[in-house]
KEMAR-434434 format. One record per residue (C-alpha): x, y, z. Coordinates in steps of 0.05 Angstrom, whole numbers, plus 5000, padded with zeros to 4 digits. Example, Ala and Ser with C-alpha at 12.3 -4.5 7.8 and 13.67 -1.06 7.14 Angstrom:
residues 2
524649105156
527349795143
end
This chain:
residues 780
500050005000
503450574978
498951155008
495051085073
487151165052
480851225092
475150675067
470751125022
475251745015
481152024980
488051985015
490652265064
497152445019
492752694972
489653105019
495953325051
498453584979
491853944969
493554305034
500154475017
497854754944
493255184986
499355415025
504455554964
499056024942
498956375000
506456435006
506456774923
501257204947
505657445014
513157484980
509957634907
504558114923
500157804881
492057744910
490657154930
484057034883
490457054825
493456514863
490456034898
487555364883
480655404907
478654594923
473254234977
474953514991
469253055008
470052545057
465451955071
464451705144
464050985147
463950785222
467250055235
459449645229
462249285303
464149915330
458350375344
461151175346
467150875316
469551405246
475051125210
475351765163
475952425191
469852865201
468653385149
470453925184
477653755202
480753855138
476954525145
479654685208
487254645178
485455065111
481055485145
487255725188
491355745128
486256185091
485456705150
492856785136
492756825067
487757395074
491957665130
498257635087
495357875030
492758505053
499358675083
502058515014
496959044989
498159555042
506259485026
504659574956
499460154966
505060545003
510960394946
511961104946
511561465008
517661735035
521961355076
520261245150
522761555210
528961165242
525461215309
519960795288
524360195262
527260235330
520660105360
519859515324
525759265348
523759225415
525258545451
518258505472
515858375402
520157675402
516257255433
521656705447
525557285490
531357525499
538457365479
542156985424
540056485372
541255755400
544855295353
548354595366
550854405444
548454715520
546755325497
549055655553
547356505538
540856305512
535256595552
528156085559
523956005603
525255245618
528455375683
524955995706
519656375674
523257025683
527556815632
534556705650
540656425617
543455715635
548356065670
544256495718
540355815727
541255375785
537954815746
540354325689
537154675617
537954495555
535054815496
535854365436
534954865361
529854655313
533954795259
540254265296
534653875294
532453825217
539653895194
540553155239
534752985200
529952825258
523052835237
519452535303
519753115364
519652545418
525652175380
529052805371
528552955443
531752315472
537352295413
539853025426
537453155502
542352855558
540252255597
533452235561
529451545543
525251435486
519450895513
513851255454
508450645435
501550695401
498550525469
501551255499
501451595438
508051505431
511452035474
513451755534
519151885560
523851755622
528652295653
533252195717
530151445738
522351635728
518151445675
511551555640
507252145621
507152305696
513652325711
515452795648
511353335641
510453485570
508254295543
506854645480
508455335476
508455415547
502555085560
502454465597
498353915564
495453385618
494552645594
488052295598
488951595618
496751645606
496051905535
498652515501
499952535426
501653185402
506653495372
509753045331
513253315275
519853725278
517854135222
513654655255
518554645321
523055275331
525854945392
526054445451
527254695530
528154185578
528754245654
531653635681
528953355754
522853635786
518354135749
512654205793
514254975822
513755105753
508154685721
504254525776
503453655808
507753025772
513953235730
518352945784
523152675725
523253385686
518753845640
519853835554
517054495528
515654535453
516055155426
513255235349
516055745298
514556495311
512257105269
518757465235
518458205251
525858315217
526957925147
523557305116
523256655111
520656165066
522955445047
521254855025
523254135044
521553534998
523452845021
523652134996
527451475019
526450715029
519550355056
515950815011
517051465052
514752085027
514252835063
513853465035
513354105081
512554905066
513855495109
513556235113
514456835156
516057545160
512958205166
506658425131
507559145148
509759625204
504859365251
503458525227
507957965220
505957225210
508156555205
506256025190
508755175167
505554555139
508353905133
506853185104
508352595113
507151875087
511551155098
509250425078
513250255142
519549735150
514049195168
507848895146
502149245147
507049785171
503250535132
503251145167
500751805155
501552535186
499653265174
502153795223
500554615220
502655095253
500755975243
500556545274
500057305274
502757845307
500158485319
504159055341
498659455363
502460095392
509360165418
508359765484
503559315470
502258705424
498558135411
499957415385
494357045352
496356205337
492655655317
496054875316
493054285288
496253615286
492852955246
497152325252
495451555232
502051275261
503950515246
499550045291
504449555307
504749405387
510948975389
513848315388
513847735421
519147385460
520546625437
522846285493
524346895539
528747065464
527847575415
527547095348
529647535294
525847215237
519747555275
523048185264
517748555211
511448135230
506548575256
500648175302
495748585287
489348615255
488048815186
483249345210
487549665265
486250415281
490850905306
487851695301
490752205335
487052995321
489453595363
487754295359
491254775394
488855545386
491456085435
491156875443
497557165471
497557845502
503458295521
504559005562
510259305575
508359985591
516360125622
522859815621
522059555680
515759205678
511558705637
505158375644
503957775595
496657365594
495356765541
488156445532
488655865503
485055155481
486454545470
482453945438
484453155422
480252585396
483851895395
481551285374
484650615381
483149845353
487449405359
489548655381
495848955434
497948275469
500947725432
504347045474
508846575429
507145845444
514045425436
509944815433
505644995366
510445515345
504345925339
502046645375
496046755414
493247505410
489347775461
486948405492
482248675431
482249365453
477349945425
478350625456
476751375446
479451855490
475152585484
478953155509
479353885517
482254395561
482255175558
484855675610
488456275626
494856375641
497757105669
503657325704
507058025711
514758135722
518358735746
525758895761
527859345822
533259435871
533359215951
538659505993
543059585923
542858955901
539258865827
531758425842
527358165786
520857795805
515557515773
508057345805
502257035768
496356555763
494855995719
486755745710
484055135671
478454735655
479353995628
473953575607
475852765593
471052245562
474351505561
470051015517
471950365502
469349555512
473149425579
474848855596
476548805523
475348025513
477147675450
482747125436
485946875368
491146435350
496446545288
500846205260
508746605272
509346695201
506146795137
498546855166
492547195158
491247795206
484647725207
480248245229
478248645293
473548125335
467248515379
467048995420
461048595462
460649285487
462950005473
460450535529
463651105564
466450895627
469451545655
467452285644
472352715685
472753535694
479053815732
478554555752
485854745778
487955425807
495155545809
498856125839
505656325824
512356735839
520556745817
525357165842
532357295829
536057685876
544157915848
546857965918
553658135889
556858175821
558257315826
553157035880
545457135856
539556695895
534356325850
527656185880
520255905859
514655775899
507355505861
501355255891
496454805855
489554685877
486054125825
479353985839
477053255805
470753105788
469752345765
463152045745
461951345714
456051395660
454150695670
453750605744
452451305765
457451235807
462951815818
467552235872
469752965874
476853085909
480953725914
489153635913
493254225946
499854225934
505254665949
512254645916
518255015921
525655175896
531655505931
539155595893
543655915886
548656095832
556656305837
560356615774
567856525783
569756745722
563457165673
562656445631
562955945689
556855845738
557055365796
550855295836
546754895877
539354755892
534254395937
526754235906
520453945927
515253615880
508453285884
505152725840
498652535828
497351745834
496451495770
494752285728
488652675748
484852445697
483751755707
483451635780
480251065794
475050995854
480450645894
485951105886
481551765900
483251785981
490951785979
495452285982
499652645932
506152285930
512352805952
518752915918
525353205930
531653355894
538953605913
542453835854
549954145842
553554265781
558054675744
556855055677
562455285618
563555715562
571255625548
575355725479
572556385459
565456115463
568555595420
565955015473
560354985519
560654475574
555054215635
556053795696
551453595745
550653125803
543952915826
539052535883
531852495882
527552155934
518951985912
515651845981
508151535991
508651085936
503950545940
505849895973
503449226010
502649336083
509048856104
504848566159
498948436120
500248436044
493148466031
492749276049
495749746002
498650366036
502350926015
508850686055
513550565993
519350975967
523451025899
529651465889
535351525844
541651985843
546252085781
551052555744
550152785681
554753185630
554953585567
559353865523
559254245452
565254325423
568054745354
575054425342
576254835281
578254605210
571354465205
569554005261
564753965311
563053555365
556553515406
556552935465
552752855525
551552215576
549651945640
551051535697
544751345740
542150895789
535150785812
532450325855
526050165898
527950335971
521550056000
517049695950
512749155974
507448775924
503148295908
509047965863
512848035918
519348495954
521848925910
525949245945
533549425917
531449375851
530649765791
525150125760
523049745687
525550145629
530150525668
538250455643
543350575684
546650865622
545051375568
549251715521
548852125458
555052295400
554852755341
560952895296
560653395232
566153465187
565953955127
571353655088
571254075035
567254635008
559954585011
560353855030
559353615111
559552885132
553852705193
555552255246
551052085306
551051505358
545151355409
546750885468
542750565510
545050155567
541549495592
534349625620
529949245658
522948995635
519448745703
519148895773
523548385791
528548455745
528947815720
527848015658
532748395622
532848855544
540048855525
543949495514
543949715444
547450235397
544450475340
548950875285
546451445227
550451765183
549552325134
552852695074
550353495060
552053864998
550254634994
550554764931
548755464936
547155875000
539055715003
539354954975
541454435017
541653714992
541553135052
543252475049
541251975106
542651265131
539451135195
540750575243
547550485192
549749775215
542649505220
541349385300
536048985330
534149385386
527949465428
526050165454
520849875506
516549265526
516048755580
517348055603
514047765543
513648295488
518148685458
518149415415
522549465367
526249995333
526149995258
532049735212
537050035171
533650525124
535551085073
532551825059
534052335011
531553085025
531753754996
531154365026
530755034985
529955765021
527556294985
end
């Protein structure tokens, strides 16, 4: 299958180069000046609904009016971008404009990423974010570990998938993505899952429902990555006790343009093809806005995927100190449904390698919307308020067979767990803060206060207890098709209000010693009812978390600091507590960090050390005494060290590296397997590391290098069970031409590894073979 298609409809490809069409035209009639009417190719696309006949509310094609939502957007910004063409070509003549009023529109508080200096490759030290504090300091005035990771390192690496691109370039940073999560878990400093690693777009935190979050997924639209390793919560409220990924899309130009296009083919039928613009419109708009495709017949059978990713927005300058920042996101993705492996004999057998257990008739769909209204005032230097409205929407929908057993005995594999899901979701809220700088007994104070409110709604329908059983043979058999649901109801409907209040302060005691600290408390209020039953709860979780460091500057490019934080965790996340989890306790966290940060050689290098201990208190646990009780008696911890370095060795050679050392363990963790005590968490290596090498050997010509390592990780409780450690190569060749065409070439996984990324005692998930891409990139 060359093209992944909807039963009834065209495909999604098709659909996805429709959209882009509609998006050259907009980009003639921006750079051009051309109207739009001249320009654009004016289309509808029809698409049939044809629910699965055993699964009632099931749609296997997109509504009608999701295509609409993506061109819609795009069309408000042709219009936008064409009457800004108009007005610049209305005022062709006029005399040229003050100086003073450039100036103005120079003013940092038009660029919405902040302050300071384009990131590129390594730490990223002098980069301002708001990763580690929302007011917006460097790495170095940062008693945390930050990393800010470039979209543009990322697409010339060649990294399509954010949540890939995030474990292969951040430090200490494990991929454990599947269908089943969306595939964006992750695990940072010993603690895994959607919990753990609080995941944000734009700012905004995005709160899983029933351990799912799907979106973003393509690197296309992403300007950059921020990542604040250990515990997040002063910052984005309960859970992140493993760290906080913010993804940051690409922002209105109010200097210069950019457009480019990226066109991409390689092996297993993959296809992308991406567009993107932005710049100003006139003295007072700017816009952006980027569209991508993409299309694979996967390394495996049955193995097609398909995504479409937007991202625009507008800025409006609407007097000197004030502007606003209009954005709409929208993300469609129909990612491979292929669950795993299975083990023969405890073994992965490699002729199993590209069998996929599934049905014929699996369904992954993953929709998100993501619209928000940005607001900023700075009426004086010395003082900004900022508010962003925002809302969020995701519809999911899963069916699939997910469990497969290999039976030695008949050489055969028994499926199980037929599993139809759709997850409902949407959040909106408000999110304000105000920051001013002043002076307390001569020593320079900036300080931030704010408030953060939201409203999330969660529907969960599916056939639970998902029944079903089939038996295949291990290879060369027919998939069959999805079996039931007996049932298909909605077993949870869930609404979280949460109230948040927040403050940061930096205080520059002297020209080396400055004190960081954050303070946040959440209140979520849950309210949980079960359609079916009738039955429900309501429970309020307060929380109150907290940071103190401090930071000492030997030299004006080395930092050394130090910092104590406290965390909380839901049980489970917030929006699928279960009946018999609603009376515990948020689970407490807290972290002692130290480490040293480097800018050395002229700026030449940039290097990051940390060393680390975090301790997770009222896990659950058996009652020792009587294993029949669960209490919230356990305990987890881990403690590491972790280092970075980016490195410009001249003669046209760079190096990028980063690793860690960790070790996690259960300090008190009784169950109904049994003591678990002493040993590790699944899917946590004590090992992580990350290489890249360039080389431009001669003019216009670079040579790629990069290595991911993984050491040995655990798949069970009692660790008895073991995935090996794995290695997995790419390597690239670039040729530039000219200055706006860039021609990559891409092998990735280069020596073919069989590796698995996650699973358990019985079932693997494997990472795909070797593979080969091609892509083009023109600027214009």
């Amino acid at each position: 299958m060359s093209c992944a298609t909807t039963p009834g409809g065209v495909s999604w490809w098709s659909r996805s180069l429709a959209a882009l069409e509609a998006a050259k035209a907009v980009l003639i009639a921006v750079t051009c000046n051309v109207p739009l009417e001249h320009s654009a190719l004016f289309f509808k696309i029809r698409a049939e609904r044809t629910p699965h006949p055993s699964v009632p509310n099931f749609d296997p094609t997109p509504p009608q009016n999701r295509p609409s939502l993506l061109f819609g957007s795009t069309f408000v910004m042709a219009a936008l971008a064409t009457a800004g063409a108009h007005a610049l070509d209305a005022r062709s003549d006029d005399p040229p404009r003050p100086a003073a009023r450039t100036t103005e529109l120079e003013l940092d508080a038009i660029k919405v990423t902040g302050k300071g200096d384009r990131p590129g490759p390594g730490p990223n030290l002098e980069t301002r974010s708001q990763a580690g504090s929302r007011l917006e300091l460097t790495p170095l005035e940062t008693p945390a570990s930050v990393e800010i990771i470039d979209g543009e390192t990322i697409r010339d690496r060649v990294q399509t998938n954010v949540n890939e691109a995030i474990a292969r370039n951040g430090t200490g940073i494990t991929f454990l993505g599947a269908p089943g999560n969306g595939g964006t878990s992750l695990g940072m400093r010993g603690f895994t899952g959607l919990g753990a690693v609080a995941r944000l777009y734009d700012g905004t935190r995005i709160y899983p429902g029933s351990g799912t979050i799907t979106f973003p997924f393509d690197t296309w639209t992403v300007d950059r990555i921020e990542i604040l390793h250990g515990p997040a919560s002063v910052l984005y409220g309960e859970g992140a006790i493993g760290g906080a990924v913010n993804v940051i899309p690409k922002k209105p130009l109010t200097e210069g343009r950019r457009n480019e296009i990226m066109a991409t083919v390689g092996t297993d039928g993959r296809r992308g093809l991406a567009l993107g613009s932005a710049g100003p419109i006139n003295d007072s708009l700017a816009y952006s806005f980027d569209i991508s495709a993409r299309d694979t017949e996967g390394w495996l059978e049955r193995g097609d995927a398909s995504s479409l990713a937007f991202a625009g927005s507008a800025l409006w300058q609407v007097s000197d100190d004030f502007n606003l920042t209009f954005s709409h996101d929208y993300g469609y993705a129909e990612p491979v449904g292929y669950f795993g492996t299975p083990l023969v004999d405890g073994r992965l057998d490699e002729r199993l390698r590209k069998q996929n257990y599934n049905v014929a008739d699996a369904l992954n769909r993953f929709q998100d919307n993501f619209t928000q209204v940005r607001a900023e005032w700075t009426p004086t230097e010395n003082f900004t308020l900022r508010s962003t409205t925002y809302r969020v929407s995701s519809d999911r929908q899963w069916r699939n067979v997910e469990t497969y057993r290999h039976r030695s005995a008949t050489d055969d594999v028994l499926r199980s767990s037929y599993i139809a899901i759709r997850h409902d979701y949407e959040q909106y809220g408000n999110r304000t803060d105000a920051s001013f700088d002043s002076t307390i007994a001569g020593m320079d104070n900036s300080t931030l206060v704010g408030f953060d409110v939201n409203r999330i709604s969660f529907a969960n329908t599916n056939n639970s207890p998902y029944p079903g059983q089939s038996t295949v043979t291990a290879l060369d058999f027919d998939p069959g098709h999805f079996i039931g649901p007996d049932k298909f109801v909605t077993s949870n409907r869930s609404t979280v209000w949460q109230y948040s209040l927040f403050a940061d302060n930096r205080l520059a005691m002297t020209d080396r010693w400055s004190l960081v600290g954050g303070l946040r408390y959440d209140s979520p209020q849950v309210t949980r009812t079960d359609p079916q039953t009738g039955a429900g709860f309501e429970r309020t979780y307060d929380s109150l978390n907290w940071r103190i460091g401090a930071v000492y500057n030997p030299l004006p490019d080395m930092a050394l600091y130090a910092q104590y934080s406290r965390a909380a965790e839901p049980i489970g996340n917030l929006l699928s507590l279960s009946e018999a989890q609603k009376d515990y306790a948020l689970p407490e966290g807290e972290q002692y960090e130290v480490g040293v940060k480097y800018a050395f050689l002229d700026g030449r290098a940039e290097a990051t050390l940390s060393a680390y201990r975090i301790v997770k208190t009222n896990v659950l646990a058996r009652d020792p005494d009587n294993p029949s009780i669960t209490r919230q008696i356990g305990r987890q911890s881990s403690r590491g060290i972790e280092a970075a370095i980016g490195l410009d060795l001249g003669a046209g050679w760079r190096i990028d590296a980063n690793g860690t050392i960790l070790q996690a363990e259960y300090d008190n963790y009784i169950q109904a397997g049994g003591d678990f005590s002493g040993k590790t968490p699944p899917n946590v290596p004590r090992r992580l590391a990350n290489l890249y090498a360039s080389w431009d050997f001669a003019e216009d010509w670079t040579a790629l290098g990069g290595v991911h390592y993984v050491g040995k990780t655990y798949a069970n409780d009692s660790n008895t069970s073991t995935r090996p450690a794995y290695a997995v190569v790419n390597a690239g060749l670039q040729w530039r031409p000219n200055p706006k065409t860039t021609l990559d070439l891409t092998v990735e996984n280069l020596f073919d590894e069989v590796y698995a990324t996650s699973g358990n005692a019985t079932q693997w998930l494997l990472g795909a073979p070797r593979s080969a891409s091609l892509t083009l990139r023109l600027a214009f």
